[in-house]
Legacy VTK file of the C-alpha trace (Angstrom):
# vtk DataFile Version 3.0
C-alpha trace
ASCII
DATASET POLYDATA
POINTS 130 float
58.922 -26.656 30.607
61.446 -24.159 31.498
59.849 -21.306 30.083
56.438 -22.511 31.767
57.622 -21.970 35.286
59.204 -18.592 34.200
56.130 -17.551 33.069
54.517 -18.756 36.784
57.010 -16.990 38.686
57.400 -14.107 37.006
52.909 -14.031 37.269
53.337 -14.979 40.848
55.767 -11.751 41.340
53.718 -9.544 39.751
50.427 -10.069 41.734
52.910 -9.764 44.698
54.093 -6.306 43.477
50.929 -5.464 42.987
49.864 -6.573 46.326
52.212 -4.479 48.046
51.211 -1.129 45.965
47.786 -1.569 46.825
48.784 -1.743 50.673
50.795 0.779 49.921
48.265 3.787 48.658
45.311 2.119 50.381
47.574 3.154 53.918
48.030 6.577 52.292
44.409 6.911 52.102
44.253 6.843 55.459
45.713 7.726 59.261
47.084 4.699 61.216
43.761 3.605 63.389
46.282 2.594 66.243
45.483 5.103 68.497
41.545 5.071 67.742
41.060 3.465 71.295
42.352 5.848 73.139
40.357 7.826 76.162
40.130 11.666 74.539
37.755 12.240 77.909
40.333 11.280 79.626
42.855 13.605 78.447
40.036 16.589 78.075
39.375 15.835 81.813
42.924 15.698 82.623
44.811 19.637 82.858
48.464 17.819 83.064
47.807 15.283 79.882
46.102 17.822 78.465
48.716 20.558 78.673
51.226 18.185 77.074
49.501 17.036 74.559
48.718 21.195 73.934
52.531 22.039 74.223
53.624 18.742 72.010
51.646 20.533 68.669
52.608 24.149 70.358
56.309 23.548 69.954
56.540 24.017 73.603
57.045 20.997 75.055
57.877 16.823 74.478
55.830 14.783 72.537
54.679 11.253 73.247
54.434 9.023 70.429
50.862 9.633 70.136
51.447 13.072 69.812
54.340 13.009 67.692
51.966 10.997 65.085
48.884 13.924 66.080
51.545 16.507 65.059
52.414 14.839 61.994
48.712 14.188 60.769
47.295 17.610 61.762
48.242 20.047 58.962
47.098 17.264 56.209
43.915 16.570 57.976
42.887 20.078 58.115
43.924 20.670 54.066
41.893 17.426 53.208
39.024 18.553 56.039
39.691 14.994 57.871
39.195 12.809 54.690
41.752 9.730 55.736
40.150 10.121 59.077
38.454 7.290 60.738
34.453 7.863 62.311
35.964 7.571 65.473
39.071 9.693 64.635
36.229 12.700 63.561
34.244 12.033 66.896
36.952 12.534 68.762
38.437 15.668 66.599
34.670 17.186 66.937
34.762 16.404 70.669
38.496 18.315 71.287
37.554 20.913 69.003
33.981 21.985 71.183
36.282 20.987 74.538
38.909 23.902 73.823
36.665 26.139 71.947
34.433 25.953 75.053
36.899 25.568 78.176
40.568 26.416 76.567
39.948 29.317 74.297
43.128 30.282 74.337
44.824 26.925 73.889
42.154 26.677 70.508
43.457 30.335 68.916
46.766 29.047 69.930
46.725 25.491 67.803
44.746 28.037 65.069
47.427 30.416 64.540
50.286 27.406 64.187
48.413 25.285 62.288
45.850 27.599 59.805
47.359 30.769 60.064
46.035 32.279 57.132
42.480 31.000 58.575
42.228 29.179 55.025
40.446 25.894 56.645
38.784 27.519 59.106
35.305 27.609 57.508
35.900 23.669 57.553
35.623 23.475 61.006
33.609 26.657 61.968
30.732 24.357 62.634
32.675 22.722 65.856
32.667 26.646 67.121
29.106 26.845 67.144
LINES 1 131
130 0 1 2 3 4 5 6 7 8 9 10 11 12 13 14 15 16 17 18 19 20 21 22 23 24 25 26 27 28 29 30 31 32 33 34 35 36 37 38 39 40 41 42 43 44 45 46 47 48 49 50 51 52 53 54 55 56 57 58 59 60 61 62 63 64 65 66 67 68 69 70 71 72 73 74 75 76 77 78 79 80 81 82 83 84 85 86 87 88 89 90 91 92 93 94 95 96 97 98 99 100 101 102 103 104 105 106 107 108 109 110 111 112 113 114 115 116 117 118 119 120 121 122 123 124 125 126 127 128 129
């Protein structure tokens, strides 16, 4: 009897381990979704949230917590050309991307030299520049 709810428990923590490792690499195979609701025309159309959202990855200024997490996520998205990226996370990347290319040149070579300075993923995004 004894040995029959050992068994049992030691089953039951097993499928709880393994519970918790699939959790665990099915989060790395992905960026947090918590900030997938968030207005991106609204920033775009706003200079001031703009500009500190541009000088939060620039090194040049605070970061919010949404751009603390943008920072972090950045340089992996661009190596793994946006693969843990939600549809909505690549609508909105497309949309910045075409938004500075377009009206913040600058601001776009800026972000490019920090962030792909040996221009190694820029052929993954080239077709945003068009």
């Amino acid at each position: 009897m004894c040995m029959h709810l050992m068994i049992t428990v030691m089953r039951h923590a097993t499928l709880f381990f393994l519970l918790i490792a699939s959790v665990l690499v099915s989060a790395q195979n992905s960026y947090t979704t918590k900030y997938d609701a968030i207005n991106v025309d609204g920033i775009l159309g706003n200079t001031r949230l703009l500009n500190n959202y541009l000088n939060c990855l620039l090194d040049k200024g605070r970061c919010n917590e949404e751009g603390k997490t943008l920072k972090e996520v950045v340089p992996d998205a661009l190596i793994t050309d946006c693969s843990k990226c939600s549809p909505t996370q690549r609508t909105s990347i497309e949309k910045v991307i075409r938004h500075l290319v377009k009206y913040r040149r600058a601001d776009f070579n800026a972000l490019a030299a920090k962030y792909d300075p040996q221009a190694a993923y820029r052929s993954k995004y080239q077709k945003y520049l068009a």
